[in-house]
Backbone as JSON Lines, residues from 0, in Angstrom:
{"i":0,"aa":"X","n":[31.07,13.69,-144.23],"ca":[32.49,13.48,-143.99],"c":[32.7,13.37,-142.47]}
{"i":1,"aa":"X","n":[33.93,12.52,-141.93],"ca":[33.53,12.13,-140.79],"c":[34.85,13.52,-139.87]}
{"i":2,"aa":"X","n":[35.09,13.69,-140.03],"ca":[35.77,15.31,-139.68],"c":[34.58,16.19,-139.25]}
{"i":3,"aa":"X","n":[33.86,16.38,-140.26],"ca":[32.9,17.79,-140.52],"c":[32.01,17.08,-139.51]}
{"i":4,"aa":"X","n":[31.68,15.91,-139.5],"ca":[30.46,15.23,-138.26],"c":[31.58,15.36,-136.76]}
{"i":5,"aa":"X","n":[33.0,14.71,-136.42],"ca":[33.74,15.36,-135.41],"c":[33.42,16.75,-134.87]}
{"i":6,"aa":"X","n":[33.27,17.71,-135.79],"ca":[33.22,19.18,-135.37],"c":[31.82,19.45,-135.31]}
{"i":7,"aa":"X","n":[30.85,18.85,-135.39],"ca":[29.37,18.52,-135.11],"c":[29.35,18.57,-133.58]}
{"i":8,"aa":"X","n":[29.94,17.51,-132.74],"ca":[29.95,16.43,-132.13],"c":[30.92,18.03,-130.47]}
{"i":9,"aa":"X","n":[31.72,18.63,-131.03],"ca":[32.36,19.4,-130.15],"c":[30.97,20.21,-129.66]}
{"i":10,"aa":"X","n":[30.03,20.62,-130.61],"ca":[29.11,21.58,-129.66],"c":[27.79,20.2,-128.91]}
{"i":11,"aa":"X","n":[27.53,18.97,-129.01],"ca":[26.77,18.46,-129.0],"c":[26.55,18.0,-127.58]}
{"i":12,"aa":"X","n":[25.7,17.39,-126.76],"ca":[25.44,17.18,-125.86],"c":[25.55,15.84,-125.6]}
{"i":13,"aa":"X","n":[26.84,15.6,-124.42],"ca":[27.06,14.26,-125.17],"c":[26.33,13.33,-123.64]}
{"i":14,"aa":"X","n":[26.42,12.2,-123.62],"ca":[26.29,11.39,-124.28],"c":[25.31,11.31,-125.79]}
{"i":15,"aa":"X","n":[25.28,11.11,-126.91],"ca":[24.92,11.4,-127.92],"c":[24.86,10.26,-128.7]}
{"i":16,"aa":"X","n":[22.74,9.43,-128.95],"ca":[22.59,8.72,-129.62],"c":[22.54,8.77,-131.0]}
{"i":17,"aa":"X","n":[22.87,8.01,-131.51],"ca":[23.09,8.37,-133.23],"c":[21.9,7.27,-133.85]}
{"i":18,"aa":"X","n":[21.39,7.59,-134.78],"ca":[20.21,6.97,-135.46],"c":[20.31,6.83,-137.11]}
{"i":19,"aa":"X","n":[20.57,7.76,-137.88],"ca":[21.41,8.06,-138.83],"c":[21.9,7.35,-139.77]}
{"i":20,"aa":"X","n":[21.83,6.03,-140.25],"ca":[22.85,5.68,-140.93],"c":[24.5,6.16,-141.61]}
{"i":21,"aa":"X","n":[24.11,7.13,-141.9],"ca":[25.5,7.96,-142.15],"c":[25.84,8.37,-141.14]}
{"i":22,"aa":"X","n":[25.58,8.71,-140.38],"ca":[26.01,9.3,-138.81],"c":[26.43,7.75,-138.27]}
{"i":23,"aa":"X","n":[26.13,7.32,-138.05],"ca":[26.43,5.92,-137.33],"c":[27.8,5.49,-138.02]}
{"i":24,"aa":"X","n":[27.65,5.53,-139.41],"ca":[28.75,5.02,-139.9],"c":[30.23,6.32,-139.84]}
{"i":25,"aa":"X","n":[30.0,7.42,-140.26],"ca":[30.84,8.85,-139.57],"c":[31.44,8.17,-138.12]}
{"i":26,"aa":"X","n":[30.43,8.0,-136.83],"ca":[31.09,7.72,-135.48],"c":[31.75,5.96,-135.73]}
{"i":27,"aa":"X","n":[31.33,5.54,-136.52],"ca":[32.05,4.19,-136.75],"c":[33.26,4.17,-137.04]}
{"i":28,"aa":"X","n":[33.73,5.3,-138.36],"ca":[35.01,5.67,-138.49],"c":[35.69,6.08,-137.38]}
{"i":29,"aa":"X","n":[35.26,7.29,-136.54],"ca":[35.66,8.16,-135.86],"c":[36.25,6.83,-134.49]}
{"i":30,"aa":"X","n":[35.74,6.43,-134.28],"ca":[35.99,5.51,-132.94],"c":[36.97,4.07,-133.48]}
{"i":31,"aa":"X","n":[36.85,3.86,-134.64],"ca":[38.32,3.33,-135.56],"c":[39.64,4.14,-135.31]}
{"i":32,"aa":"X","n":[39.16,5.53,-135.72],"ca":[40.56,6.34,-135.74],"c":[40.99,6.98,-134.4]}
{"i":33,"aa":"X","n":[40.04,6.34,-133.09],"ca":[40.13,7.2,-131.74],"c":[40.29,8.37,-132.13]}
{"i":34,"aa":"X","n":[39.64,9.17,-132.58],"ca":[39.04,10.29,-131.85],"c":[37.53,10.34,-131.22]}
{"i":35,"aa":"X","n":[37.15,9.44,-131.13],"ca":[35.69,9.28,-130.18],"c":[35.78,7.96,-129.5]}
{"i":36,"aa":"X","n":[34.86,8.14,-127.93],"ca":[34.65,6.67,-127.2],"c":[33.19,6.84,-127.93]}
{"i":37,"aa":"X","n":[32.77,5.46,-128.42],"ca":[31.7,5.32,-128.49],"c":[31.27,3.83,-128.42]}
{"i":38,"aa":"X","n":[29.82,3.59,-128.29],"ca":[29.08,2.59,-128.63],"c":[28.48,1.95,-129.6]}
{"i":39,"aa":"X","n":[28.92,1.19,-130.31],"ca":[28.07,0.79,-131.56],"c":[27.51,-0.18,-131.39]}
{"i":40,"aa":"X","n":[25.83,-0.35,-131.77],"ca":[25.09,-2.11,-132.09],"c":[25.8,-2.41,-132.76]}
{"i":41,"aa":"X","n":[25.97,-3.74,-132.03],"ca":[26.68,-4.64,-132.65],"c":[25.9,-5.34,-134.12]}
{"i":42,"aa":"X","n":[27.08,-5.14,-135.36],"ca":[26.52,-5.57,-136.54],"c":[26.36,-6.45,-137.04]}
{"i":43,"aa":"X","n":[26.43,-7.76,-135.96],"ca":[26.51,-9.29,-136.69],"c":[25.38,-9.62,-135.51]}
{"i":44,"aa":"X","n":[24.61,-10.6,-135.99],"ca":[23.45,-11.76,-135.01],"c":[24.55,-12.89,-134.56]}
{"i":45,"aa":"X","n":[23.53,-13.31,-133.77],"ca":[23.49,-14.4,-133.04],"c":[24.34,-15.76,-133.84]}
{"i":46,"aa":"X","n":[23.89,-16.07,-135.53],"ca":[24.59,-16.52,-136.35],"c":[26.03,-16.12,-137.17]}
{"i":47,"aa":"X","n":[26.12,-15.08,-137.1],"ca":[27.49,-14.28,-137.83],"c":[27.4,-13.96,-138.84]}
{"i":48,"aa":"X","n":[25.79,-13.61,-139.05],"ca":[25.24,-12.76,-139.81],"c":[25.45,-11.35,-139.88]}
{"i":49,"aa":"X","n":[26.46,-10.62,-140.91],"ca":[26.66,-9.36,-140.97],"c":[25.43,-8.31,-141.11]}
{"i":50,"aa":"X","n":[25.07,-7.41,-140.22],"ca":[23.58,-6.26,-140.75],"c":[24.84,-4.95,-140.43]}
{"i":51,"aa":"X","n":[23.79,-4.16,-141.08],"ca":[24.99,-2.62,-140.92],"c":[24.21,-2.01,-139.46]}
{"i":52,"aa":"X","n":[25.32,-1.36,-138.91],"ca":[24.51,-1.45,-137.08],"c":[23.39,0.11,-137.37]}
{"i":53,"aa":"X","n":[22.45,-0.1,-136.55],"ca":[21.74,0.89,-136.65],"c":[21.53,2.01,-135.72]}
{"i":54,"aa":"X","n":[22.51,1.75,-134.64],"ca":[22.48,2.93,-133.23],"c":[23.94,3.04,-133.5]}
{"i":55,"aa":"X","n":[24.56,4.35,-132.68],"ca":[25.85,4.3,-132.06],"c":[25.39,5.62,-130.73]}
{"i":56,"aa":"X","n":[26.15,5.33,-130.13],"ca":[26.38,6.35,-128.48],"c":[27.79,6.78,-128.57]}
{"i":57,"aa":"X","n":[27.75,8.04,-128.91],"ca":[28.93,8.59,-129.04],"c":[28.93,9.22,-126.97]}
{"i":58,"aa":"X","n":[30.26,8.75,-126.0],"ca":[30.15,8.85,-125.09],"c":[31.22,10.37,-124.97]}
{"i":59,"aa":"X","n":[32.15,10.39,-125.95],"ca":[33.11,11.8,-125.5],"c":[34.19,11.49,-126.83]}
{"i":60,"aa":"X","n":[34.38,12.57,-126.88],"ca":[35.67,12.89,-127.82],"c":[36.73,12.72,-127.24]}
{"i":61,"aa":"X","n":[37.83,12.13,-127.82],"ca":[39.36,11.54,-126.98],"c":[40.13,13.43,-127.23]}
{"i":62,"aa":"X","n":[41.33,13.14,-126.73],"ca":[42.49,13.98,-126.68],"c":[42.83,14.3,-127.91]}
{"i":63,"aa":"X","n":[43.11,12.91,-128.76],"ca":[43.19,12.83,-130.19],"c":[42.17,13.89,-131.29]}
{"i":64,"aa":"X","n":[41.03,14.01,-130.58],"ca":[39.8,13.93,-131.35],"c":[39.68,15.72,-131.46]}
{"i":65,"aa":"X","n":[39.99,16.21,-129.73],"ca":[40.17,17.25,-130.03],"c":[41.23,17.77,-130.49]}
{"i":66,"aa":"X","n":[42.15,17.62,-130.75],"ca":[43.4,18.13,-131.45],"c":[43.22,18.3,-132.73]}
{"i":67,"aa":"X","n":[41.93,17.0,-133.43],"ca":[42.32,17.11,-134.65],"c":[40.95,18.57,-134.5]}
{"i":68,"aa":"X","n":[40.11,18.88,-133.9],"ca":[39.31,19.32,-133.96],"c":[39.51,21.1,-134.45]}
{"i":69,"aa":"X","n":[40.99,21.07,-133.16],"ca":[41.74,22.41,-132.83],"c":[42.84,22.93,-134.45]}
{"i":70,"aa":"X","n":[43.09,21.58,-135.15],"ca":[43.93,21.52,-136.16],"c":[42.7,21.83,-137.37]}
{"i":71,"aa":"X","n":[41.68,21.38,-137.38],"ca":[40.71,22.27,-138.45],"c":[40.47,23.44,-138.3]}
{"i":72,"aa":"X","n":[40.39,23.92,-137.04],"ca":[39.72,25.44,-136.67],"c":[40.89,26.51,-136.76]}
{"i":73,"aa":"X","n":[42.2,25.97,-136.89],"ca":[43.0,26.99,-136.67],"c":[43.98,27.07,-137.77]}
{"i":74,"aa":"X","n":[43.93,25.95,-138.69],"ca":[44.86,25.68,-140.46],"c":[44.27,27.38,-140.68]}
{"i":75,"aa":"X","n":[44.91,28.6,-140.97],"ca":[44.42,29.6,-141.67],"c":[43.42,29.21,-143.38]}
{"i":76,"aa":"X","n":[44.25,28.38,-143.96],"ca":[43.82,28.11,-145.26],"c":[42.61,27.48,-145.65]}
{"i":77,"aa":"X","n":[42.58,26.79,-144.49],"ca":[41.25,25.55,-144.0],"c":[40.27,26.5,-143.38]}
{"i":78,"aa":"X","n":[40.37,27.38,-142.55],"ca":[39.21,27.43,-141.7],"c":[37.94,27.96,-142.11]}
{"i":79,"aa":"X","n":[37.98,28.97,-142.68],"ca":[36.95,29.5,-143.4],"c":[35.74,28.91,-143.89]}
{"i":80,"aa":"X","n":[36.26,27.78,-145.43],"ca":[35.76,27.04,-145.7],"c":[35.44,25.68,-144.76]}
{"i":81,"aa":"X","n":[35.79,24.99,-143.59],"ca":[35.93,24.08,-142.7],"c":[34.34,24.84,-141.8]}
{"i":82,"aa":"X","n":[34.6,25.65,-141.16],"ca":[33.09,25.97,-140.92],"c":[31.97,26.72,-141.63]}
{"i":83,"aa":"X","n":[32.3,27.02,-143.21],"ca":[31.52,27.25,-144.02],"c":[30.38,25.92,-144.03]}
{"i":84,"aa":"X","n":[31.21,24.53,-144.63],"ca":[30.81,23.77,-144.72],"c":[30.2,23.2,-143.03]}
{"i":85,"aa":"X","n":[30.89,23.18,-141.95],"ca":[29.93,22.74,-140.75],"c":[28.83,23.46,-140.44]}
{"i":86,"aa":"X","n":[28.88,24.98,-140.82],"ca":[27.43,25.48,-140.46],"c":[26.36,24.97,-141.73]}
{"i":87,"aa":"X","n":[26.66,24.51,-142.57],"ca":[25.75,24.02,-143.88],"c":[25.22,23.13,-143.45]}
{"i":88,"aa":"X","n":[26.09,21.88,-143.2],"ca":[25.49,20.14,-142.71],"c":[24.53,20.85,-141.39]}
{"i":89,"aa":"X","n":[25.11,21.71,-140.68],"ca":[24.07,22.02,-138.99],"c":[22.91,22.35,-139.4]}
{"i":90,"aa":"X","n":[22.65,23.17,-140.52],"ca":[21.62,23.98,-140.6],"c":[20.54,22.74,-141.54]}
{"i":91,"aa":"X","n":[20.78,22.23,-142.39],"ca":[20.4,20.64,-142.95],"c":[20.14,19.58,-141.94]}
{"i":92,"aa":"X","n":[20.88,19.22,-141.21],"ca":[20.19,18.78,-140.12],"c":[19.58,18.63,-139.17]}
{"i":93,"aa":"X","n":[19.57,20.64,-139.08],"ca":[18.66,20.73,-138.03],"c":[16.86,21.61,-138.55]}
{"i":94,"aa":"X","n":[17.02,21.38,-139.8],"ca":[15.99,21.17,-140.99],"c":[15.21,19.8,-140.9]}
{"i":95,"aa":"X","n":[15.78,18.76,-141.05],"ca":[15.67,17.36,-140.87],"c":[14.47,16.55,-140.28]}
C-alpha cells in the first residue's frame, strides 16, 4: 500500500533508489499524488513502446507527504494498527 511504503520512506535515507517493482510502482503513485519528488525510468522506448519502469529515485517527501504522514501517526483509531502493519512490511523487507 502506497501510504504504509510513504511511512517507510520518513525513516529512509534519502536520496532513495527503488528497484522493486511494487515499490517503484507505490513511489509512482506517491509522486502522482505529490507527496514525494521523485525520479522514475522512463516507461516508454524510443518507439512509444509502453514497458513498466524498473528504477525510481525517490529524492524527498513534499509538505503534503508529510502531513499525510503526521495524519496516520496521530488518527488515535488508526495508529496502532498503522504501525502495526509498517513494522510488519519493515521487518519482511528487511528479511528480503
Amino acid at each position: 500500500m502506497p501510504l504504509f511504503y510513504l511511512l517507510s520512506l520518513q525513516t529512509a535515507l534519502l536520496p532513495k533508489v527503488v528497484t522493486r517493482p511494487e515499490d517503484v510502482q507505490y513511489v509512482s503513485v506517491l509522486k502522482a499524488t505529490g507527496l514525494v519528488e521523485a525520479d522514475i525510468a522512463p516507461a516508454s522506448d524510443a518507439g512509444g513502446k509502453y514497458h513498466i519502469a524498473r528504477t525510481a529515485t525517490v529524492t524527498r517527501i513534499t509538505e503534503d507527504g508529510l502531513a499525510e504522514i503526521n495524519k496516520m501517526l496521530h488518527e488515535p483509531r488508526r495508529m496502532a494498527r498503522t504501525l502495526q502493519i509498517a513494522r510488519n512490511k519493515m521487518r519482511r523487507s528487511s528479511m528480503a
